[in-house]
C-alpha positions, 0 to 999 in steps of 0.5 A, spaced: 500 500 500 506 504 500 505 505 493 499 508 493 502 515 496 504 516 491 498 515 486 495 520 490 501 524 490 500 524 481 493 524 482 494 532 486 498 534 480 494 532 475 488 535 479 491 541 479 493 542 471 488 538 469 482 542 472 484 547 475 482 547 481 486 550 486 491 546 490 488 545 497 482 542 494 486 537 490 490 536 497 482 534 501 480 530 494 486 526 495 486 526 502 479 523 502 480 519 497 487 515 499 482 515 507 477 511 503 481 505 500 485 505 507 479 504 510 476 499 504 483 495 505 484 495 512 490 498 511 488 505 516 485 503 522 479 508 523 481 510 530 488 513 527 483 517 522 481 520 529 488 523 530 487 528 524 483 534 528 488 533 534 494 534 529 490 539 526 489 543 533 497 542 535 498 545 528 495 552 530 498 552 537 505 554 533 506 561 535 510 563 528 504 562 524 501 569 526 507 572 522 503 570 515 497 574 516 502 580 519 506 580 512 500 579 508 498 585 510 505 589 510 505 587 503 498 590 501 500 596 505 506 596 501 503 597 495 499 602 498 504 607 500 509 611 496 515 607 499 518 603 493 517 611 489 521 614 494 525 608 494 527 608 486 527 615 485 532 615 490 536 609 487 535 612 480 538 620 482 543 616 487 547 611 481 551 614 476 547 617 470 548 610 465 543 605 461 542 600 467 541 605 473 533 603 471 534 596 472 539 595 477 534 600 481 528 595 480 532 589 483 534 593 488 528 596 490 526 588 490 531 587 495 529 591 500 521 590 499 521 582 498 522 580 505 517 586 507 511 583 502 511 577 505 510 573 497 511 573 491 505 576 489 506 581 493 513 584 490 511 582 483 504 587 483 508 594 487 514 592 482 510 592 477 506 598 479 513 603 481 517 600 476 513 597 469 511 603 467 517 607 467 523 602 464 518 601 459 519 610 459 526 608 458 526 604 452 527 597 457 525 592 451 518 588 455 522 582 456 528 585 460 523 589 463 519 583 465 524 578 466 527 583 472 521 584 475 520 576 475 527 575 479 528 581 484 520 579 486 524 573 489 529 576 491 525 576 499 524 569 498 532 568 500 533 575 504 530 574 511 525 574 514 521 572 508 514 568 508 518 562 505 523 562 508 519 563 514 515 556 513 521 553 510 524 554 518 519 551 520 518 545 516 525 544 516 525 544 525 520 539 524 524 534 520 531 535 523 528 534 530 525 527 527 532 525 525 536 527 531 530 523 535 531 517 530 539 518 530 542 519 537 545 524 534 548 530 539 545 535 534 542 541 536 535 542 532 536 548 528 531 554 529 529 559 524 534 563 526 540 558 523 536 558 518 535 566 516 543 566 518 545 560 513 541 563 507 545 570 508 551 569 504 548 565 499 543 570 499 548 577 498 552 573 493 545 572 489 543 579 489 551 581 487 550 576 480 544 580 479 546 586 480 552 586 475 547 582 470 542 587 470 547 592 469 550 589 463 542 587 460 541 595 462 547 597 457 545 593 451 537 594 452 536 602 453 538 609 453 541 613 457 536 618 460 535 623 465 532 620 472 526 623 475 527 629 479 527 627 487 524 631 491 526 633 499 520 630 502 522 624 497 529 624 499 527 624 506 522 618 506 527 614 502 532 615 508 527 614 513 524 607 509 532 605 508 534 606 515 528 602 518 527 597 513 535 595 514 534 596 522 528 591 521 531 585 516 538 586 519 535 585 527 532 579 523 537 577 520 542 576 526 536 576 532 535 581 535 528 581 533 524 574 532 520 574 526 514 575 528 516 581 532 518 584 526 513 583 523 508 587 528 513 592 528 512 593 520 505 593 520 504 598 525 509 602 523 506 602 516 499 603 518 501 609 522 504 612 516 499 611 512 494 614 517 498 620 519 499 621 511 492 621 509 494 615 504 490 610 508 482 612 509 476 607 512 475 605 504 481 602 503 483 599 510 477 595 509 478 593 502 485 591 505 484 588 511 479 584 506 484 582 501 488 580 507 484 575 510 483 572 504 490 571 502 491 568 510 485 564 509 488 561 503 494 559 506 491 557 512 486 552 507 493 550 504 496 548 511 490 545 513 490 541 506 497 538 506 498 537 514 491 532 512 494 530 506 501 528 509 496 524 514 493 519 510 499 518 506 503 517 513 498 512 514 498 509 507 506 508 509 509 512 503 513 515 508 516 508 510 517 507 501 520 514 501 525 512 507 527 506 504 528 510 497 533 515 501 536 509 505 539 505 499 541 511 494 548 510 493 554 515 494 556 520 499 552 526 502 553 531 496 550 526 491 545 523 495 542 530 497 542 533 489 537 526 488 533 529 493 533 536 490 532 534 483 526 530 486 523 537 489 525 540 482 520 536 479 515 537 483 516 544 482 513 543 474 507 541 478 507 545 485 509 551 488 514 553 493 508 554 498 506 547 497 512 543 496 514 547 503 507 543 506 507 536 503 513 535 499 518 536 506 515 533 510 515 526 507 522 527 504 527 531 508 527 527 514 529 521 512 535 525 507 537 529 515 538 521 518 543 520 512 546 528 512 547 531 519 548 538 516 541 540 516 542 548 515 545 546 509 540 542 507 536 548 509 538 553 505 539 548 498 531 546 498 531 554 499 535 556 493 531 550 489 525 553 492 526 559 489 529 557 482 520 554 482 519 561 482 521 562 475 521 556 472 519 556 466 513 555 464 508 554 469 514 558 475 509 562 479 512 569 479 513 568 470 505 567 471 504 572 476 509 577 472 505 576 465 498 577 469 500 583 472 503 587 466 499 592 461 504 589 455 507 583 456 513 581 452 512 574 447 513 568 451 519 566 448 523 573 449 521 573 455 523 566 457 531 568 452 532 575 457 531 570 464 537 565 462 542 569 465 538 569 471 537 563 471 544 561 470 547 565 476 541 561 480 542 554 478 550 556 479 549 559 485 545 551 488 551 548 485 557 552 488 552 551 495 552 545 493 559 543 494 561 548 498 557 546 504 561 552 508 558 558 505 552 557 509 557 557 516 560 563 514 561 567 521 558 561 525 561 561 533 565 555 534 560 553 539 555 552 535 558 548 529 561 544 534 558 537 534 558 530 537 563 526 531 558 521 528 560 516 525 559 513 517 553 508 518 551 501 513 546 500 509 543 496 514 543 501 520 541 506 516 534 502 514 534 500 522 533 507 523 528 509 517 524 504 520 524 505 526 521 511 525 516 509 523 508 510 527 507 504 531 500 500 530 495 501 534 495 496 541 489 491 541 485 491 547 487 483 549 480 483 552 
């Protein structure tokens, strides 16, 4: 019955192509499906069917989950001040009079408001709001426009404290702790902190590749031409936005503020601006805060979908095939981890980040962390390949998100031309990561790369640990 998961698994992604629907209800569909046939078969007692709402409930007692509905609403409020305009006339005006100087201040704006957005969705409206219509002024053709729109809206997917990176953390702490139990090792269980602090070099190296390609893009693609006036009031909003969006993530970034804390910081500080400036009136908040609990609930029925979905496939003992299938893929632990991210890769022509983060990384990563000890490397590897999904052609969120939202889009196969670079930078950077595990321990303490030594386990030890983390049958009553 272990192959069935899988079944259910196809069955999820040819739902959500085939019919349109969206991910969650493909997720209960599947779910309730995969219930009825253990049920029929025998193979799902129905009183282990009865852990599902207790599952559920200890789900929303994780009090890192109130970020989601904080960093929705900051992106909205985002998109509804005049910011990122400040922020980009004061890039523009700040870089040297050049061809490339729109674009290299688009990607920078995407740094800065990425992680503030919450999504990607997010970062690709106020994007394309500020900064479409004025490199399309420019002489930007659409398709470099649209393509460096579509990268820096990612860029908040690798610069803390973005929701990704937020829900991976999560997900991450959950599968490592599960290894460390099975193992006896003397691991300390990784945190969202380690997670934010391993993806920063990556992070910067990424934003660099991009800056230098924007750069070049910009030199062939456009003109040279004279960057809008920048006002007083917009040079000193731009400075105080500058100053306290780098206060925010850096505080982030190296723990002086947990995430959701500054996340209740952001989205009052926002508020009371857009109050104190008259850009925000009764109208707008409540079509905001209206958009904002939709975009929440949403991902909350996606949680909810997938910790069900993940449930039946638990109870089906697809978990127990995928810990085989890890256990005995030969090799070392570079080879053996490039296996487990070609995997998610292929789930990413089907699922987003935001899928993949609730269904796929349960089932997998645990079983990959009995094998590899380092688990912040894996963290920040499943984040680089989290984010390549965002622009993978065709179906990557953030390509589709882009074409939705601009006015002109540029013909598909230009676009898909102007994002290569881009998208050579992203899979050498994976690569580099790849066999360079130290990138992601830059500046650590030595207190916190210390460990117990572990020594290299046999085939056969490892298959005895991945069983055992198996869930034990239920114990019958002997009356």
């Amino acid at each position: 019955m272990e192959w069935s998961g899988l079944a259910l698994l196809l069955l999820v992604g040819a739902g959500i192509i085939g019919t349109g629907l969206p991910a969650a209800i493909a997720l209960i569909i599947a779910a309730s499906i995969g219930a009825v046939f253990g049920l029929m078969t025998g193979t799902i007692p129905v009183a282990l069917l009865g852990a599902l709402p207790g599952r559920l409930v200890n789900l929303f007692e994780n009090d890192l989950l109130q970020a989601l509905p904080l960093y929705v609403t900051m992106g909205l409020l985002l998109n509804q001040l005049p910011l990122a305009d400040a922020l980009y006339r004061a890039s523009s005006a700040a870089l040297p009079r050049s061809p490339s100087a729109p674009l290299v201040s688009g990607m920078l704006l995407g740094a800065l408001l990425g992680p503030m957005n919450g999504s990607v969705g997010a970062s690709v409206l106020g994007l394309s709001r500020v900064i479409s219509p004025r490199l399309s002024a420019e002489g930007v053709p659409a398709a470099t426009r649209d393509a460096v729109i579509a990268v820096a809206s990612t860029l908040g997917v690798l610069i803390p404290p973005s929701l990704v990176l937020i829900l991976l953390s999560d997900a991450m702490l959950s599968a490592h702790t599960i290894a460390v139990t099975q193992t006896g090792r003397a691991d300390r269980v990784i945190n969202t902190q380690d997670v934010f602090h391993a993806a920063l070099l990556p992070a910067g190296i990424f934003l660099v590749l991009c800056i230098m390609l924007s750069w070049f893009a910009g030199r062939k693609a456009t003109k040279a031409v004279t960057p809008d006036k920048l006002t007083i009031g917009q040079a000193a909003l731009a400075g105080v936005s500058l100053a306290a969006l780098v206060l925010l993530l850096g505080g982030v970034a190296t723990g002086y503020f947990y995430a959701v804390e500054a996340a209740a910081m952001g989205g009052f500080s926002l508020l009371a601006i857009g109050l104190l400036t008259g850009r925000l009136n009764g109208r707008i908040l409540r079509e905001l805060f209206h958009d904002a609990i939709s975009i929440t609930g949403a991902l909350f029925f996606l949680l909810l979908a997938a910790t069900t979905f993940t449930l039946v496939l638990r109870l089906l003992g697809t978990d127990q095939l995928v810990n085989h299938l890890v256990g005995v893929i030969p090799g070392n632990d570079i080879f053996v981890v490039a296996i487990v991210l070609g995997v998610i890769g292929l789930c990413a022509f089907v699922l987003d980040a935001f899928e993949i983060i609730f269904v796929i990384v349960p089932i997998v990563i645990p079983s990959l962390l009995v094998r590899v000890a380092d688990a912040r490397w894996v963290s920040v590897l499943v984040l680089l390949t989290l984010q390549s999904s965002f622009l993978l052609p065709p179906f990557g969120y953030a390509l589709m998100m882009v074409r939705g939202a601009a006015k002109n889009p540029a013909p598909f196969r230009p676009f898909v031309r102007a994002l290569v670079p881009f998208l050579a930078a992203q899979w050498l950077l994976l690569i580099v990561v790849l066999f360079v595990p130290g990138l992601v321990h830059f500046g650590d303490k030595p207190s916190e790369m210390s460990r117990t030594p572990v020594k290299d386990l046999s085939p056969e030890e490892i298959d005895k640990l991945l069983r055992e983390m198996l869930p034990m049958p239920p114990v019958q009553d002997a009356n």
